[in-house]
Structures are given as structure tokens and as C-alpha cells.
N, C-alpha and C positions, 0 to 999 in steps of 0.2 A: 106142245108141252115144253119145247127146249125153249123158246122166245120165252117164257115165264122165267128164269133164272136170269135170262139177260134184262129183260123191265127190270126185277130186282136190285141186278147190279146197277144197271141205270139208274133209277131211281137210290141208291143209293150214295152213288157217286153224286150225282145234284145235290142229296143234301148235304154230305161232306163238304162239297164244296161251294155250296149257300153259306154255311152255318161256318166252316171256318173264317173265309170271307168277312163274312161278320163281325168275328172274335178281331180280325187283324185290323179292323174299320174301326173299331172301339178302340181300340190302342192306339191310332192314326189320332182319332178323336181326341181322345183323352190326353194326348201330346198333345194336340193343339190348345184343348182349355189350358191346364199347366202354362201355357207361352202367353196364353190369354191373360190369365190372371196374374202373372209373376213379372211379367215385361215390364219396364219403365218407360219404353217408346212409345209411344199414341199410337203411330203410322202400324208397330208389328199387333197390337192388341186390335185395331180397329180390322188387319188382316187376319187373326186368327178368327174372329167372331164371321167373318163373313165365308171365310173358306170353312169354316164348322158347319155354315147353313147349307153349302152345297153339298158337302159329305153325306150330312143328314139328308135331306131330301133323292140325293141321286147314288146314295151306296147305301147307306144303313137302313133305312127304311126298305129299299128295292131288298136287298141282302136279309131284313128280319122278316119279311114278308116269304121269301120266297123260300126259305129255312123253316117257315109252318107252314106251309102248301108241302113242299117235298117232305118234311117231316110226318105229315098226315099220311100222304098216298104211303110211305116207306112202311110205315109202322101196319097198315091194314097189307102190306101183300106180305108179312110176316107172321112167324110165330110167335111174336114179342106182343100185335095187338097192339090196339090202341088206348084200350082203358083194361089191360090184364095184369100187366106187371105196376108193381110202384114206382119203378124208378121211371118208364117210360110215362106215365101220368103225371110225376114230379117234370120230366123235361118239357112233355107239353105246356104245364101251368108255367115255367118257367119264362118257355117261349110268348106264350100269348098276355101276362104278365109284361114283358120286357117290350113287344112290342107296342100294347098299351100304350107305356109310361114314354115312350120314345115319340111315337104319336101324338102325345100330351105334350109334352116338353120341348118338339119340334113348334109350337106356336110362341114359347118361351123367347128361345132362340131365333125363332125370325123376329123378334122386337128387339130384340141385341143388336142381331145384324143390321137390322136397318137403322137403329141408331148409328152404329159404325160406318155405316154406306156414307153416313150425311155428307156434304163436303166440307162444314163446318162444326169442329165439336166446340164445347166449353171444356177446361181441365174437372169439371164435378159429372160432366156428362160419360166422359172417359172413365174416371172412377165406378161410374154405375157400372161400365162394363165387367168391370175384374171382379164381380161374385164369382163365388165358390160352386155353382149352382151346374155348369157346365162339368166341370173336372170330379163332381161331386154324383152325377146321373152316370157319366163314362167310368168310372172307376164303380158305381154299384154292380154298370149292367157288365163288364170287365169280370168280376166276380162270379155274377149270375151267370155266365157260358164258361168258365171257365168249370161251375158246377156240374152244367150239363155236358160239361165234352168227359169230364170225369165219371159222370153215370153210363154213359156212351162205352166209356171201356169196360168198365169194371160191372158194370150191368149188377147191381146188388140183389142179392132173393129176395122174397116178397111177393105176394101175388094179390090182388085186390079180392073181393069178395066173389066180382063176378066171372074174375079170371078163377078163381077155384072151383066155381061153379059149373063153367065152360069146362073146365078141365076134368071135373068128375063126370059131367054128361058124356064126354068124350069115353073117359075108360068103360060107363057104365055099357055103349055102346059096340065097343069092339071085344067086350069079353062073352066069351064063348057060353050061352044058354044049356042049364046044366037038365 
């Protein structure tokens, strides 16, 4: 019975610290687009697009991934549930939403960067790189955890249908048969 509070807190701290992780890679990211797109140098655009693909692939991805694994197990050895409350079914859709589009967008971005990898660009091949398209995905999903780290504290009322349901089954059960 005591190793159940420590899972808990374990499982808790992973996803804290999945999920901030995250939020601070998105930021890293999103600097980079910014340098991406606003540089006039070839040599620092053609390095932000390639350093974006690594991030992506070996920190955001790992980091969004592992932020809805620990956010699942976290949510089921609580009283929060997993589809009980609204705000924790808003963080999930949030999560699985965001790593989606990251997923999606990581194929985007590997054709940037391997543009950039080239060892010879033209100045029109260069301009392709400076879309808005990178600093534009980073600054949404930026937003989108920034939502969820605020439902996170503030945990808003609301209870979904089947959480009120679970919730009445529960009291119907421990009240005393008259």
C-alpha cells in the first residue's frame, strides 16, 4: 500500500518533467524558426533549419511522446481519471492533437533541412527556406502547453458525463441501506 503513493509521485514527476521539457524545446524551437526566417545570412538560415530537424526528431518528438505515455499512466492511478474531469480530456486532446501535427510537420521540416544540408544553394532556394511555416507550428504548439500547464494548476470544475456517473455510482454505493 505505501509503494502506491510513491508510483504516484513517480509517475508524476516523469510527467512534469516530460511535459515541461517540452514546453522549453518549443521555445528553443521557436528561436530557432525566428533566426530562420529573419537572418540575412545563408550559412545561419541553412543552420537553423538543420539544427530544427535534430531538435525535432531527438527532443520534441521523444519529449511529446513521452508527456502522453506518463500523462495516461498519471491520470488512471488518480482521482482526476482519465475521461472524468473536462479539463484533463481538454489536456489529453491537447496532447495527442499537438503531437499529431508535430509528426506531420516533422516531414515538412526534413525537406527544409535537407534543402539546407545541400552544399550548394541558389539565393531563390534560400528564400524558400525563410517561410513562416516553422516559427508559425512553434509559436501555436507554444500556446497549446502553455494551455495545458494552466489547466494543470488551476484544474477548472466540470465533470464529464461519465465522470458524474462514476461519481453517483460511487456515492450510491457507500451510503448506508436504510
Amino acid at each position: 500500500m505505501s509503494s502506491r503513493p510513491r508510483l504516484r509521485k513517480f509517475a508524476l514527476t516523469a510527467h512534469v518533467i516530460f511535459s515541461v521539457g517540452w514546453l522549453g524545446a518549443v521555445v528553443v524551437f521557436l528561436a530557432l524558426s525566428v533566426v530562420g526566417v529573419t537572418s540575412q545570412q545563408g550559412p545561419v538560415v541553412r543552420a537553423a533549419y538543420v539544427a530544427m530537424e535534430s531538435i525535432g526528431w531527438f527532443v520534441l518528438v521523444p519529449l511529446s511522446v513521452a508527456s502522453l505515455l506518463t500523462g495516461v499512466v498519471q491520470s488512471l492511478g488518480t482521482k482526476w481519471g482519465l475521461i472524468r474531469h473536462y479539463w484533463v480530456l481538454v489536456k489529453l486532446t491537447i496532447n495527442v492533437v499537438a503531437t499529431i501535427i508535430l509528426l506531420l510537420y516533422m516531414q515538412t521540416l526534413g525537406h527544409f533541412a535537407g534543402i539546407a544540408a545541400q552544399p550548394a544553394l541558389a539565393n531563390g532556394e534560400l528564400d524558400g527556406l525563410r517561410s513562416p511555416s516553422a516559427a508559425i507550428h512553434a509559436a501555436a504548439a507554444l500556446l497549446l502547453l502553455v494551455v495545458a500547464a494552466t489547466l494543470s494548476v488551476y484544474k477548472p470544475p466540470g465533470m464529464t458525463r461519465y465522470g458524474q456517473r462514476k461519481q453517483h455510482q460511487r456515492r450510491a454505493v457507500t451510503r448506508p441501506v436504510a
